[in-house]
C-alpha positions, 0 to 999 in steps of 0.5 A: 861627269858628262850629262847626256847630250851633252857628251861632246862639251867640256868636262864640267858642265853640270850633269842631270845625272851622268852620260852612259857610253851605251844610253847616251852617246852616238855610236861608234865610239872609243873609250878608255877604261879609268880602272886599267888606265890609272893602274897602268900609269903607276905600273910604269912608272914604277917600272921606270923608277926600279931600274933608275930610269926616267919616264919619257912616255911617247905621245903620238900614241895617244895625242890627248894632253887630258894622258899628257897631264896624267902621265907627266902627274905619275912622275913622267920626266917629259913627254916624247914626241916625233914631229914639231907640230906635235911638240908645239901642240903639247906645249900649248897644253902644258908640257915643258919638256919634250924629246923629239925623237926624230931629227928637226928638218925644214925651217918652219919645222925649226921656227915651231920650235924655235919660237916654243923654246923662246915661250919656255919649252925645255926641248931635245931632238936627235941628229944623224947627218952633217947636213942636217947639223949644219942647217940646225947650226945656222938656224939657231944661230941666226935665233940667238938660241941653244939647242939641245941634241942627241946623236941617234945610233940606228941599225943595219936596215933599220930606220934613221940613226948612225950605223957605224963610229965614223959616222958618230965621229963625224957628227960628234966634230960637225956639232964642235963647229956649231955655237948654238948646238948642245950635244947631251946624249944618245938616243936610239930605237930597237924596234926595227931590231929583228933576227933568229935572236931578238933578245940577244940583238936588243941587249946588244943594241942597248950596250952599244947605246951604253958605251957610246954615251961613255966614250962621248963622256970621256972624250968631254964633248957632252954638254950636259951634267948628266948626258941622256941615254935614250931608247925603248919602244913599247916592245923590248921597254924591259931589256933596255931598261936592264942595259941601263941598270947599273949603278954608274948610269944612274949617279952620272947620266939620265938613263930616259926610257920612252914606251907609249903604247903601255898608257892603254896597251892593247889586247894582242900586239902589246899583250903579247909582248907583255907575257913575253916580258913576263916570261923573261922575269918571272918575278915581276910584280903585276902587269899592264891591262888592256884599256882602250875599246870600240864600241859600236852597233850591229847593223846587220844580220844578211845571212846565217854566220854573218854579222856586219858592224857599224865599224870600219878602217874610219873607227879602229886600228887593223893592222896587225891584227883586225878588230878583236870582239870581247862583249856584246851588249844585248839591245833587251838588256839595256846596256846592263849585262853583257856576253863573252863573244872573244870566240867571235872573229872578224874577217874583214873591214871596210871604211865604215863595215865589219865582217863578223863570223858568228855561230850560225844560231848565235844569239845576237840582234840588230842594234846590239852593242858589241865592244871590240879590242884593239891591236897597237893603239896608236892606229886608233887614237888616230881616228877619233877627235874625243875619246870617252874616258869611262868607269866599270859601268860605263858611265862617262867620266871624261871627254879627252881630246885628241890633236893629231 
């Protein structure tokens, strides 16, 4: 429990009685649900371990190491991440392995990570070019150390990644001619896949993934007893968790799936892409919940139809979607009946102000409470240094940190 004014301390202090989001914390602030959270965790999981894959949850979504460990307690294999100083970040707080996805570039970028796998971090980046393989030879050579990669395979247009098999082959006789380099894998990311037929360029994409970790095997260059085959964003996680399914993937390789946005989902981006995934297999159990809110105070009422919030591009993710208002909080009430206002729309969003279109008579007042939803919430975790893990009644369960 967290005693009130004293919710930024750590978790442990001991509580007169226990902080209340609404009576006791400076508003804006984010909070997560503990309810969808805990059912989220498990709901992937759960997923993962259906299909005979391995749970690598992507952490830059979050960056809270309080999610880490209770990712990593679900039965998460490790933690993915995209640059050295996160991983250095998560293993300062206890993670053992990461899975950068991302190549390692720079030398100071290579010594965080040298120095972490000298400390004990079991760690894996990924490589697209030769230049690259050449210079992580030289390093880790020079550091007396083995470091474990895997090819990334990418897409036309997209993002990093090898487009074609020359390219592949090359990297596969670059990284022979490089004692301190592990090949273990394949790695990949669908998405930046799009068309007139995603479904069918996502399943594709997975199979060429599949095949390529198959033909490395057979050619006996992979270095691990059970090569990697990596993708899956927080999109697409169920069609490359098909791809991966089958019986040869899960008794010779380690098939790691990587969503990061599942942790908290959202109320828009994600949770359409949620029924979309239901849509496409109608007989899966459950689904994953919206967890993360903003809640913040109406500060002014200047004309009738307009509300501006104490909420800005400083607070709470707007892109794709701008914020989604859910509750309101009436101020007479305090804090303990709140109002659907999901019909409510926001128009606009400054640093720290937003615009809220309302019914010209609503019946709101300045210093209600009005929590919002979100769209991706990676682009709000970002804002803040102290997240608010809350109970039904609000009540403050938790204060996890954030180290972006």
């Amino acid at each position: 429990m967290v005693a009130p004014g004293n919710w930024e301390m750590e978790k442990g202090m001991p509580p007169s009685r226990p902080a209340h989001l609404l009576h006791d914390v400076p508003l804006p602030a984010a909070a997560v649900f503990e309810a969808p959270l805990t059912h989220n965790l498990a709901w992937m999981q759960r997923f993962a371990e259906g299909h005979g894959a391995k749970l690598a949850p992507h952490g830059k979504t979050t960056m809270a190491p309080a999610l880490f460990r209770r990712q990593l307690e679900a039965g998460a294999w490790g933690i993915t991440l995209a640059t050295a100083v996160q991983t250095v970040t998560a293993h300062a707080h206890g993670v053992d392995r990461v899975l950068m996805a991302n190549q390692l570039v720079g030398r100071p970028n290579m010594t965080l990570v040298a120095d972490a796998i000298e400390a004990g971090l079991e760690y894996y980046c990924v490589v697209d070019g030769v230049d690259n393989v050449r210079d992580l030879g030289a390093f880790f050579a020079d550091r007396e150390l083995t470091l474990n990669v895997l090819i990334e395979l990418g897409v036309d247009g997209g993002r990093c990644g090898c487009r074609n098999a020359a390219q592949v082959d090359a990297l596969v006789a670059e990284i022979a001619r490089q004692p301190a380099l592990a090949l273990v894998g394949i790695e990949g990311y669908e998405g930046m896949i799009a068309g007139s037929d995603e479904v069918a360029a996502v399943r594709a994409y997975g199979e060429r993934l599949v095949e390529t970790v198959r033909t490395l095997q057979a050619s006996d260059v992979l270095q691990r007893e059970a090569p990697i085959v990596t993708a899956s964003g927080s999109k697409w996680f169920d069609l490359i968790a098909e791809t991966f399914d089958r019986a040869e993937l899960r008794e010779h390789y380690t098939p790691v799936l990587r969503p990061g946005c599942y942790v908290v989902h959202d109320h828009k981006l994600y949770a359409g892409a949620m029924e979309a995934i239901k849509a496409r297999d109608p007989g899966l159990e459950g689904e994953l919940r919206p967890a993360l809110e903003v809640f913040a105070h109406v500060q002014s009422l200047p004309e009738p139809g307009l509300a501006i919030i104490a909420l800005g591009k400083r607070d709470i993710g707007h892109e794709p979607d701008l914020p989604l208002p859910l509750r309101r909080y009436p101020r007479e009430a305090g804090g303990t009946v709140s109002v659907d206002v999901s019909d409510w729309r926001t128009t606009h969003i400054m640093d720290q102000h937003a615009f809220l279109e309302i019914p010209e008579h609503a019946d709101i007042a300045v210093g209600d409470v009005l929590a919002f939803g979100t769209s991706h919430p990676c682009l709000t975790f970002d804002k803040w240094r102290r997240v608010l893990c809350v109970d039904e009644a609000l009540a403050v369960k938790e204060v996890m940190t954030t180290h972006f």
